[in-house]
Steps between C-alpha positions, in 0.01 A plus 500: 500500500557783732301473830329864506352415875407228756287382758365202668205456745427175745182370525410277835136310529392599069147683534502479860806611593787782495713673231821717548712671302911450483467862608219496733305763274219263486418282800126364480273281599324284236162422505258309275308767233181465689648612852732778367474885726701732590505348818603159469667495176569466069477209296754411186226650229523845665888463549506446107235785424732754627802407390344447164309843509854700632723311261243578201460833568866568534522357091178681399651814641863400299327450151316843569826689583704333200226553259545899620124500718546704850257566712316212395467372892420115444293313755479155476222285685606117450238284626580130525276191580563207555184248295426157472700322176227226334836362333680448858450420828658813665339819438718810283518835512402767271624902479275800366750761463317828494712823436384859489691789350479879412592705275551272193206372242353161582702347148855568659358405866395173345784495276781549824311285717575176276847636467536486840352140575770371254753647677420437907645209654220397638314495181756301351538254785103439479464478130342212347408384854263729659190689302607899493220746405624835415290810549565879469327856527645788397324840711 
């Protein structure tokens, strides 16, 4: 396998700690989910909503452009939570993936959108692990 791109990121003190980058482009404090602001920090969930959300739209935008679709202008809002498991004793996370689009009819919005959950890598490294719920509008 050819390595395409990559990256690494240290972690010191888990929820209550830091987190840097190899390259510096993220250096953050890390803060429980209940104390998280803009001033005093992100927690892991929103770290994974947005790379989730960029790395999604970036395939939903691909599948439009292959399957000939411009000026489509995807927007993806990927909302992730993190729940109580009854069958564990950690909690788990689940993703709503909701996607808007123009200029194409609802079928092929709905159509694309799957096509492009099979093919992020995120979607793939989640599968069979974490619940995904798929939702799309067409304006």
């Amino acid at each position: 396998m050819t390595i395409q791109y990559e990256t690494s990121a240290t972690n010191k003190g888990g929820r209550n700690g830091h987190v840097t980058t190899d390259d510096k482009a993220l250096n953050l404090e890390i803060v429980l989910p209940n104390k998280t602001s803009v001033d005093n920090g992100t927690n892991p969930e929103q770290l994974f909503a947005a790379g989730y959300a960029s790395c999604f739209n970036g395939a939903f935008d691909l599948i439009l452009k292959q399957n000939k679709i411009r000026n489509a202008n995807p927007e993806v809002t990927l909302t992730v939570r993190l729940v109580d498991d009854p069958n564990a004793e950690s909690p788990k996370l689940e993703v709503d993936i909701n996607a808007k689009v123009s200029n194409i009819s609802q079928e092929e919005a709905e159509k694309h959108l799957k096509e492009a959950h099979n093919f992020c890598p995120y979607s793939k490294a989640i599968r069979n692990n974490i619940d995904v719920t798929l939702n799309v509008s067409s304006e």
